[in-house]
Every structure is written in structure tokens, then in C-alpha cells.
PyMOL commands that place a pseudoatom at each C-alpha (Angstrom):
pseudoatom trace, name=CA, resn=UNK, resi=1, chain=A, elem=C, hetatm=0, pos=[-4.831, -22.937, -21.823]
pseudoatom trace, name=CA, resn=UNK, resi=2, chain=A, elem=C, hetatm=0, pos=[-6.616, -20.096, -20.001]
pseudoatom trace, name=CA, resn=UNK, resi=3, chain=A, elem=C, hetatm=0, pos=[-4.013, -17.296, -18.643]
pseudoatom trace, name=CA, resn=UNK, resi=4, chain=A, elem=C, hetatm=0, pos=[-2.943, -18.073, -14.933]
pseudoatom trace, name=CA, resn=UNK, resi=5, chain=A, elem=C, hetatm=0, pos=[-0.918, -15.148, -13.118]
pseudoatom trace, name=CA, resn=UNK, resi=6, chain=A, elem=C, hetatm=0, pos=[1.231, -16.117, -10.035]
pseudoatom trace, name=CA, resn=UNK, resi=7, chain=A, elem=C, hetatm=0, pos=[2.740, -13.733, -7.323]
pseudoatom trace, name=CA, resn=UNK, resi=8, chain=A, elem=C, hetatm=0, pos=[5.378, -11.368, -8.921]
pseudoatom trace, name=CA, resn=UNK, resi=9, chain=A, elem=C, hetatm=0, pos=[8.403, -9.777, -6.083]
pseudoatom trace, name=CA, resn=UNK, resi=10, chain=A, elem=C, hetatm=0, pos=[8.076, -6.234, -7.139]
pseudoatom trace, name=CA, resn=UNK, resi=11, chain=A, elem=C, hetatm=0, pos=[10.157, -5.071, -4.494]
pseudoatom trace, name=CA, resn=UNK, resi=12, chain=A, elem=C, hetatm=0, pos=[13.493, -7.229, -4.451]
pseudoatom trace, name=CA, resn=UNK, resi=13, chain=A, elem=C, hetatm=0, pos=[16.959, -4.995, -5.585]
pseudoatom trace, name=CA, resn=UNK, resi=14, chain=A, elem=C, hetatm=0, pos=[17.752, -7.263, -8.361]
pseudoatom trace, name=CA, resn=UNK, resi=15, chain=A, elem=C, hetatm=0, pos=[21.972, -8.326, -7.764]
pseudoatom trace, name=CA, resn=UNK, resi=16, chain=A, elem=C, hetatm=0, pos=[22.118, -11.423, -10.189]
pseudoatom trace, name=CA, resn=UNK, resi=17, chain=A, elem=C, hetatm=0, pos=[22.639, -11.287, -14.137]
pseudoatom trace, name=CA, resn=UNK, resi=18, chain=A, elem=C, hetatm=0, pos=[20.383, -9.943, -16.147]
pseudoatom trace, name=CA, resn=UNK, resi=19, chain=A, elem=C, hetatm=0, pos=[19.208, -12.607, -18.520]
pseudoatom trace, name=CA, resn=UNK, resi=20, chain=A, elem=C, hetatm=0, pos=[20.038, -12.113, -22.154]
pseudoatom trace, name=CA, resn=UNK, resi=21, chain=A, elem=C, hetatm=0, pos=[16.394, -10.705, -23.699]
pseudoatom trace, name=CA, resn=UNK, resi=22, chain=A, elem=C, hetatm=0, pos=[16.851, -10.883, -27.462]
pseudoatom trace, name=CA, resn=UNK, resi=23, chain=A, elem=C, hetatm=0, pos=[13.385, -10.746, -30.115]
pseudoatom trace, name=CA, resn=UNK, resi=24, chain=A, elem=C, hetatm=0, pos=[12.811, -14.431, -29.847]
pseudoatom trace, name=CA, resn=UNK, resi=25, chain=A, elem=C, hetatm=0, pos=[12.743, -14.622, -26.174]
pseudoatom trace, name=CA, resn=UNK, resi=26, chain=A, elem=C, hetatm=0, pos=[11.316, -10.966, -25.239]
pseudoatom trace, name=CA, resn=UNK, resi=27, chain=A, elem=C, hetatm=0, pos=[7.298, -12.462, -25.146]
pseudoatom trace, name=CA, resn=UNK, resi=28, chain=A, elem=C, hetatm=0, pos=[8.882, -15.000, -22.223]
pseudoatom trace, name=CA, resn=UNK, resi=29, chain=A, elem=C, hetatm=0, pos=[10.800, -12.552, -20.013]
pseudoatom trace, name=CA, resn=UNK, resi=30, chain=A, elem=C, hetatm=0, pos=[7.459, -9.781, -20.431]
pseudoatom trace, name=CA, resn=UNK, resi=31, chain=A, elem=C, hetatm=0, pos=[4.998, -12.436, -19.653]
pseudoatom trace, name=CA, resn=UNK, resi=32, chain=A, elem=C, hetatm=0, pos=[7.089, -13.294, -16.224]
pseudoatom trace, name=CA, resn=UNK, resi=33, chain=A, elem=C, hetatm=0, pos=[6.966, -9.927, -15.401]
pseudoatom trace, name=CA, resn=UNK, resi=34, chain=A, elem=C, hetatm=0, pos=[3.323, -10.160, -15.737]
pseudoatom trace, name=CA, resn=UNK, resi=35, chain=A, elem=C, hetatm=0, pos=[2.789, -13.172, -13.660]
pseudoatom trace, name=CA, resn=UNK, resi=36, chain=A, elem=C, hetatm=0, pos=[2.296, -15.776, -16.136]
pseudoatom trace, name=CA, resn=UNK, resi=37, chain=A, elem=C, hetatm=0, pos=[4.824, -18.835, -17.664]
pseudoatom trace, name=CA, resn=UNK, resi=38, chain=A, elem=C, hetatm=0, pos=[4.894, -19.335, -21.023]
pseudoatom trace, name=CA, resn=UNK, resi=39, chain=A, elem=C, hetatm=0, pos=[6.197, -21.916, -23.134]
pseudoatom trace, name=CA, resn=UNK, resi=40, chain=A, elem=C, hetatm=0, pos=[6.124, -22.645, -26.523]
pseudoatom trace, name=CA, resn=UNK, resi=41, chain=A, elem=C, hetatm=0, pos=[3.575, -25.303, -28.335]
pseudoatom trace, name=CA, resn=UNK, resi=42, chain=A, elem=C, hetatm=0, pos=[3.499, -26.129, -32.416]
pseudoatom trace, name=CA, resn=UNK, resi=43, chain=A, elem=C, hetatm=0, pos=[0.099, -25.693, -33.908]
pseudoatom trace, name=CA, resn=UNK, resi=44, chain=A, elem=C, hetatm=0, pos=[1.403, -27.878, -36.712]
pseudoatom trace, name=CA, resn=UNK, resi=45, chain=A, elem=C, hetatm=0, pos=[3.132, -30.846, -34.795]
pseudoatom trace, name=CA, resn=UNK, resi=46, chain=A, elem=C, hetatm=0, pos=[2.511, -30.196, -30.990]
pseudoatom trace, name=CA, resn=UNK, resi=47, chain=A, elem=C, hetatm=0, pos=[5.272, -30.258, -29.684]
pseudoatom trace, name=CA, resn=UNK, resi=48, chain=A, elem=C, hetatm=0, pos=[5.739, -28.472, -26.730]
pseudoatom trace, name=CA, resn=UNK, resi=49, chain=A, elem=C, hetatm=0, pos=[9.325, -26.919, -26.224]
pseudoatom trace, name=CA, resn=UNK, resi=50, chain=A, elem=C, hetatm=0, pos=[11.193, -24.560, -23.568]
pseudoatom trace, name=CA, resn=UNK, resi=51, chain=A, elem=C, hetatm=0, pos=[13.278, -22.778, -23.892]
pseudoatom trace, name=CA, resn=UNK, resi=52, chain=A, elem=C, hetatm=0, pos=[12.073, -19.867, -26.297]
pseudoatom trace, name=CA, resn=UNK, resi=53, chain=A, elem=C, hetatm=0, pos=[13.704, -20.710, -29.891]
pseudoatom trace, name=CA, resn=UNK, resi=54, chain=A, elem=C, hetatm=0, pos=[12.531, -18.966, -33.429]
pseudoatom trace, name=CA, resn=UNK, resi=55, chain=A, elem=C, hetatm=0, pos=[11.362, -22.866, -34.980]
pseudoatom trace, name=CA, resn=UNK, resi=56, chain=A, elem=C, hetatm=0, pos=[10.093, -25.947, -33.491]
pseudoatom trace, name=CA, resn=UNK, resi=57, chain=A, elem=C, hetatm=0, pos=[12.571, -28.304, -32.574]
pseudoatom trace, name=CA, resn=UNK, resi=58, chain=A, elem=C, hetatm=0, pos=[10.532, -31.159, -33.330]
pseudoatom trace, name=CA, resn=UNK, resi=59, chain=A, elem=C, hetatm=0, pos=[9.138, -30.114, -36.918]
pseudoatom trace, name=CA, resn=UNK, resi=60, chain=A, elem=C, hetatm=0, pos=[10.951, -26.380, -38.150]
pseudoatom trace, name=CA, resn=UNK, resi=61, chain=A, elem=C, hetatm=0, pos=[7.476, -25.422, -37.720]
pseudoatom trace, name=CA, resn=UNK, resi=62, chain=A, elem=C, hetatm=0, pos=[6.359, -21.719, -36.619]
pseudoatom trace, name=CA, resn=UNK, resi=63, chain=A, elem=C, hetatm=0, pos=[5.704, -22.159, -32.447]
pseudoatom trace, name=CA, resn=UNK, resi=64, chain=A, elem=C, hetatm=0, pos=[3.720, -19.884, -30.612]
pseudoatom trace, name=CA, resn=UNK, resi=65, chain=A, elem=C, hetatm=0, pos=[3.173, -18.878, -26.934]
pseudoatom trace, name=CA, resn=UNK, resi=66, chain=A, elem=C, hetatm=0, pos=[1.407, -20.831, -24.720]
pseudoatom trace, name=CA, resn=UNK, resi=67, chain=A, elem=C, hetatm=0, pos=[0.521, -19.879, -20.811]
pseudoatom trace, name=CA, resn=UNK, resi=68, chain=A, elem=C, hetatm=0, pos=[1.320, -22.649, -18.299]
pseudoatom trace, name=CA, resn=UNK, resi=69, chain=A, elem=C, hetatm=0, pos=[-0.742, -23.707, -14.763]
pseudoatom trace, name=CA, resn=UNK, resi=70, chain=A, elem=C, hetatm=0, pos=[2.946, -22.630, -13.297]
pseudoatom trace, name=CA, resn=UNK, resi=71, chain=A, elem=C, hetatm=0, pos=[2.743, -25.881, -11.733]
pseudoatom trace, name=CA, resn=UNK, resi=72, chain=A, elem=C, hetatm=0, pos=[5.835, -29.009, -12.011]
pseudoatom trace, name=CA, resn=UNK, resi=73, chain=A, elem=C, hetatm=0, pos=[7.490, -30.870, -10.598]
pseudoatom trace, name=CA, resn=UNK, resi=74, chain=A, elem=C, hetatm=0, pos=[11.364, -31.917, -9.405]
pseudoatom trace, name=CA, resn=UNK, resi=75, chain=A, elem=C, hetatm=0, pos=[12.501, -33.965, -11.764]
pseudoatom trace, name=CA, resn=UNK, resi=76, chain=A, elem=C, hetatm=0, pos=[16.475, -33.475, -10.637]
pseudoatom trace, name=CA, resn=UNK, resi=77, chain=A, elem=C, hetatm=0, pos=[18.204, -31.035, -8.457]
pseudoatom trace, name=CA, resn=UNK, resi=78, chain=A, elem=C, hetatm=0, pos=[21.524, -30.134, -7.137]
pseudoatom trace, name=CA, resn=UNK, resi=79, chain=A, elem=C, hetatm=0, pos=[22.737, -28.360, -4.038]
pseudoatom trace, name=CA, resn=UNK, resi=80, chain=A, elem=C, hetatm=0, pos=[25.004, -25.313, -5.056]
pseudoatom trace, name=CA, resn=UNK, resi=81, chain=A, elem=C, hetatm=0, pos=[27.154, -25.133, -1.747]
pseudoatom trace, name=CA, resn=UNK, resi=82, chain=A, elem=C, hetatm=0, pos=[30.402, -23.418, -3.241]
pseudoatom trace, name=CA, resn=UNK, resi=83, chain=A, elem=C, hetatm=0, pos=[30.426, -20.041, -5.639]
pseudoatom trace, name=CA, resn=UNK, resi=84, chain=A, elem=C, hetatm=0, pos=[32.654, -17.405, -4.677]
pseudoatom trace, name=CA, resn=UNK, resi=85, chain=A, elem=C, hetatm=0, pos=[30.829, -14.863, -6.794]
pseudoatom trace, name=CA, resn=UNK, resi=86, chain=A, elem=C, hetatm=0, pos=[28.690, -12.064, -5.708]
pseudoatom trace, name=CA, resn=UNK, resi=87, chain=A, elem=C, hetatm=0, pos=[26.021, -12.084, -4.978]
pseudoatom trace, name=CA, resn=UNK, resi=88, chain=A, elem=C, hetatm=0, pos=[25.641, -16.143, -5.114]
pseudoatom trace, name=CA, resn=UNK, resi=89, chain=A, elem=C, hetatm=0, pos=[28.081, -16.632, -2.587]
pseudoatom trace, name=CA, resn=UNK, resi=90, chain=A, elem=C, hetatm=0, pos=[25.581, -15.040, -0.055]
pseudoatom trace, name=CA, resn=UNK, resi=91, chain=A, elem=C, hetatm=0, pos=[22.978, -17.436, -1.245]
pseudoatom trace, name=CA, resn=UNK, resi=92, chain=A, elem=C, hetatm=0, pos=[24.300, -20.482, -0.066]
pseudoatom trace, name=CA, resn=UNK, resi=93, chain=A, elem=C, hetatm=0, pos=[23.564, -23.145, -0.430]
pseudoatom trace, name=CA, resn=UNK, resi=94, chain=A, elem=C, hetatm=0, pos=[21.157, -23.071, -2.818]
pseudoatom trace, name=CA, resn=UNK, resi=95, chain=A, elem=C, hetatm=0, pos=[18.919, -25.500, -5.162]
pseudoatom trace, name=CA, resn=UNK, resi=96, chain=A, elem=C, hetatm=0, pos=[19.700, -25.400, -8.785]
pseudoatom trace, name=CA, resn=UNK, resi=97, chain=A, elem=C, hetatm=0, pos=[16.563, -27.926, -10.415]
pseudoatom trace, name=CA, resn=UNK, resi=98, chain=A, elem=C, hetatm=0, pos=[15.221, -29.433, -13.657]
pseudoatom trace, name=CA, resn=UNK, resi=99, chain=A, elem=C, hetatm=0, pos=[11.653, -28.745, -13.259]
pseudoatom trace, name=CA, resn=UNK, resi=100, chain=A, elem=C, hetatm=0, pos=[9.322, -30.646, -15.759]
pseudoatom trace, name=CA, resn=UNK, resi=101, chain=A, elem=C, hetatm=0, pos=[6.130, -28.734, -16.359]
pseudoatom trace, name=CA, resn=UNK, resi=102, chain=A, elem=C, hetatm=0, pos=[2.594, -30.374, -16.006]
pseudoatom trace, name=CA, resn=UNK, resi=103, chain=A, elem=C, hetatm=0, pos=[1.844, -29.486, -19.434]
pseudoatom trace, name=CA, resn=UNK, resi=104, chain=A, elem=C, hetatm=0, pos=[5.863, -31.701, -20.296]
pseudoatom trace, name=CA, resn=UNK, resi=105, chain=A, elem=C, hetatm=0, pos=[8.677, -29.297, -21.163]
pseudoatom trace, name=CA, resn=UNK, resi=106, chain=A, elem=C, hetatm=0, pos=[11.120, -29.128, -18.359]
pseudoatom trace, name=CA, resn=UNK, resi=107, chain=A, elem=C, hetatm=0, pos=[13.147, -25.834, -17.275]
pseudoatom trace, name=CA, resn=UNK, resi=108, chain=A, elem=C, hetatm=0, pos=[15.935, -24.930, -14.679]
pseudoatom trace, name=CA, resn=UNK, resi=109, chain=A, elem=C, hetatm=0, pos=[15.310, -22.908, -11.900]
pseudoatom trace, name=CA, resn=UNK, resi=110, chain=A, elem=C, hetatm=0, pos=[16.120, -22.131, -8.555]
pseudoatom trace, name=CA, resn=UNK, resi=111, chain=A, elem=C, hetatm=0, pos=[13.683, -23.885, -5.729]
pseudoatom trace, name=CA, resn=UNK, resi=112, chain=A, elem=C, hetatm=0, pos=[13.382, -21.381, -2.610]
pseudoatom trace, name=CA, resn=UNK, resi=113, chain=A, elem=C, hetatm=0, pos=[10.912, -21.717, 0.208]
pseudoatom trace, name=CA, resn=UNK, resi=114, chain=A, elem=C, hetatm=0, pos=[12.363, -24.602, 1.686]
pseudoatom trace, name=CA, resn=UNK, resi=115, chain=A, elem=C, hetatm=0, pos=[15.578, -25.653, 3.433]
pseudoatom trace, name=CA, resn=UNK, resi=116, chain=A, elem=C, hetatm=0, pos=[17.685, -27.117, 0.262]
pseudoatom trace, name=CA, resn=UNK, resi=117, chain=A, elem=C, hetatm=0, pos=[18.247, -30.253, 2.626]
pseudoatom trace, name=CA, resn=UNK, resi=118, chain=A, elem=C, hetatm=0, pos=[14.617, -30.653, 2.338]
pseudoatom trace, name=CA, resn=UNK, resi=119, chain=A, elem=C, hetatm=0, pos=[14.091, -30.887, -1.714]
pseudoatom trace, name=CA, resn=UNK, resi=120, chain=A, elem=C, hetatm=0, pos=[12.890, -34.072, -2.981]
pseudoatom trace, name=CA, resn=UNK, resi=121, chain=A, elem=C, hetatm=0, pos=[12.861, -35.556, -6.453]
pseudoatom trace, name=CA, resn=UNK, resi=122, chain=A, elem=C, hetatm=0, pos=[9.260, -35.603, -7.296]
pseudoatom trace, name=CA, resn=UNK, resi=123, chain=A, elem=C, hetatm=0, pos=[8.061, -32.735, -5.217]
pseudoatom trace, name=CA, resn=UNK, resi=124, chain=A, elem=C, hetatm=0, pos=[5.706, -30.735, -6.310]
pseudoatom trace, name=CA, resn=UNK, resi=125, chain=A, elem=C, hetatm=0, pos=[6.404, -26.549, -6.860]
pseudoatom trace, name=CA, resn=UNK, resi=126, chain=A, elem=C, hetatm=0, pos=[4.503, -23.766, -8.105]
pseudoatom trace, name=CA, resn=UNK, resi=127, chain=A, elem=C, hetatm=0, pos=[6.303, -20.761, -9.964]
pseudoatom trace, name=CA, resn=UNK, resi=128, chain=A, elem=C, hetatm=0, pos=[6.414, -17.205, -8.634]
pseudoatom trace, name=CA, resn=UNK, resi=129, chain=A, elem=C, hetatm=0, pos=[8.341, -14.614, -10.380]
pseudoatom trace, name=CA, resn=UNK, resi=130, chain=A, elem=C, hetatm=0, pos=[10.930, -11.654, -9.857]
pseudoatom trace, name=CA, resn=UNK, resi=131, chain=A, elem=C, hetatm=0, pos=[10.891, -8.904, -11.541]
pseudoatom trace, name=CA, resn=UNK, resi=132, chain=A, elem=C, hetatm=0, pos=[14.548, -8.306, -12.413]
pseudoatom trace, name=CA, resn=UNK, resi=133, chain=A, elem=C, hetatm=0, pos=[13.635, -4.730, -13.729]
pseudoatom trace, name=CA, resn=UNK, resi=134, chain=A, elem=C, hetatm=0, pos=[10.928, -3.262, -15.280]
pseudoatom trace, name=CA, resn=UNK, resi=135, chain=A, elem=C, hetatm=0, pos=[9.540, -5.482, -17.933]
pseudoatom trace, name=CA, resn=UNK, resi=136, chain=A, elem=C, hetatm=0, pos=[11.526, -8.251, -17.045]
pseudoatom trace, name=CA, resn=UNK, resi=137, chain=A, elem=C, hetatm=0, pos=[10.539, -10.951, -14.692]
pseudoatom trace, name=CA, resn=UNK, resi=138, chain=A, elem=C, hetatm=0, pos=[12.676, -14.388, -13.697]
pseudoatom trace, name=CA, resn=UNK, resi=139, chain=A, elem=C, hetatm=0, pos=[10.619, -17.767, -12.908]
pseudoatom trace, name=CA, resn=UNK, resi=140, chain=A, elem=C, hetatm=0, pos=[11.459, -19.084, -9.529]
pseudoatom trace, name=CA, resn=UNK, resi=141, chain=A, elem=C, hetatm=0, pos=[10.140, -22.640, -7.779]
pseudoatom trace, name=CA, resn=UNK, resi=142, chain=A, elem=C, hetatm=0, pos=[8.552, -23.170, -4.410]
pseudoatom trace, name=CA, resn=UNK, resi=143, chain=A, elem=C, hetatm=0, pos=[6.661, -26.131, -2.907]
pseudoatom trace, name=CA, resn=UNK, resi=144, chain=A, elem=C, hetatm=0, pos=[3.282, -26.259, -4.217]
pseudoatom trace, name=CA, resn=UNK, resi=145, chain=A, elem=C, hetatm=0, pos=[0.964, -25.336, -1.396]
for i in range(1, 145): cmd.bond("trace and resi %d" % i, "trace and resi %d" % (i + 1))
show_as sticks, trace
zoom trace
């Protein structure tokens, strides 16, 4: 697939945990902070997979990187309305969703842009990204314009 970029927030102060950025993952977490999603795809079985693991799932094959539109959709959501811990507790409530990618793996991420009242199964959302610290970018969801 042909490389897409999306908007990255450059200029957020970054309160939440860092996510854990070991050699297998490190392509996905630089790639955010580019702009682009990646998942993983099989050359030798096809299967496409998420989240970033050293073998194919399907086939123990070798996977490598693929770039995604950035596009999904909700495939199941939750409203977070309790969490006493910083900083979380000053984002409520907020949408914790299963996202399935157009190309098929799903992933969970946070859906922002919208009142969480208003987030539908089956809405569509587009990925943005925000850059956690240099390097090091975190996929977020918004309604797909």
C-alpha cells in the first residue's frame, strides 16, 4: 500500500504512560511519530496481524511492515467514566474502542473528537497521532471527516 501520513500533535505535554518500545515494536511507535500506521502483513501466508509480534501468528512466518489508509471503523467501545489516576481522571469520560482497520486487523484506541455519548458501533474514524516524545508517536481515533 502506498505510504499515507495523517496529522501528528507535536505540541501536546505528553502526561500518560509511555508505551513499552522494545526491537520488535520500535518500526510501529517511529512510523506514528511520522504520521503513518503500520501493521504487520505475511509475505508467505497473508495474514495481516496487529499488534507488532517477531512471527506471524497465523503461519511462524517472517512479517513485515505494512502502511495503513489510517482509516476503520468502531467495531466495540466502552465509556471509561471512573479512574482515579492522573492524568486519566481529568479525561473523563472517555472512549476506550476496538477499531478494525479497512485493510482487517483491529486495534484499541482512544476515540476523541466527539462527545463519548455520541460514539456509535460502526462509525467510521480516521487516525491522527501524538507524539509522546521525540520518536515516539501514539495512534488516536476521530470521526472520519
Amino acid at each position: 500500500m502506498a505510504s499515507a501520513t495523517h496529522d501528528v500533535v507535536r505540541d501536546e505535554e505528553w502526561l500518560r504512560p509511555l508505551p513499552a518500545k522494545d526491537a520488535v515494536s520500535a518500526p510501529y511507535w517511529e512510523a506514528c511519530a511520522r504520521g503513518e500506521l503500520l501493521i504487520q502483513h505475511c509475505p508467505s501466508c497473508g495474514n495481516r496481524q496487529f499488534y507488532p509480534r517477531a512471527v506471524c501468528t497465523a503461519c511462524g512466518g517472517d512479517p513485515e511492515w505494512e502502511t495503513t489508509s489510517g482509516r476503520g471503523t468502531v467495531h466495540t467501545f466502552t465509556i471509561i467514566r471512573q479512574n482515579y489516576a492522573k492524568p486519566f481522571r481529568e479525561l473523563l469520560p472517555y472512549v476506550v474502542a476496538m477499531i478494525e482497520l479497512d485493510e482487517g486487523p483491529m486495534m484499541m484506541r482512544n476515540v476523541t473528537g466527539i462527545d463519548a455519548e455520541d460514539v456509535r458501533i460502526g462509525m467510521p474514524v480516521e487516525v491522527y497521532m501524538v507524539e509522546a516524545e521525540e520518536g515516539l508517536g501514539v495512534p488516536f481515533w476521530r470521526p472520519a471527516t
